[in-house]
C-alpha positions, 0 to 999 in steps of 0.5 A: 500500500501506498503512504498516501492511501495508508494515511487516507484510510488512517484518517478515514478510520478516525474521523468514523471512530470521533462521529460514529458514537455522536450518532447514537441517540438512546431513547428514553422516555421522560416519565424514566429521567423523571424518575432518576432525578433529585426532587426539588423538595423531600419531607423527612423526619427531620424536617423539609429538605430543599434541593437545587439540581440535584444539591442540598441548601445549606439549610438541608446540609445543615439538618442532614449534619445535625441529624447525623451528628445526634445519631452517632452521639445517641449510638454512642450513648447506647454502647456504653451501657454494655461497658459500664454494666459489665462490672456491675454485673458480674458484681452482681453474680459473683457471690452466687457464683461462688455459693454454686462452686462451693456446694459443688465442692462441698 
């Protein structure tokens, strides 16, 4: 082959792989991209969570923050019973513990 029909067909091969996917539409229906976008505005438990293009306000930043933050403090909060009791617990049961090893031994 010759070079100039070489780079010809070089640039003919690239100019179809730059337009050929420009042409390829996909169809979908509105009803579909309605339903994959961020709504403007969503009711929570926290309260009324307002969006601009898919982005939370800094209000909503805000609340979502808050939330989060108590969430983990009230999870905390929780955990730490099972730390704290444990020694009562076994405070609690040692004696009877015992009393059940030496009428055993006994």
């Amino acid at each position: 082959m010759s070079a100039r029909f070489t780079r010809s067909l070089t640039t003919f091969l690239f100019g179809i792989s730059i337009t050929l996917p420009l042409s390829v539409i996909a169809e979908v229906s509105p009803k579909v991209l309605d339903s994959l976008g961020t709504p403007d505005q969503i009711e929570t438990s926290i309260g009324l969570l307002d969006f601009k293009d898919g982005a939370p306000s800094a209000a909503t930043a805000d609340k979502v923050f808050d939330a989060l933050a108590f969430s983990n403090a009230l999870s905390v909060y929780n955990n730490s019973f099972r730390g704290a009791s444990a020694p009562s617990v076994s405070g609690l049961l040692s004696p009877l513990v015992n009393q059940i090893i030496y009428q055993a031994e006994g």
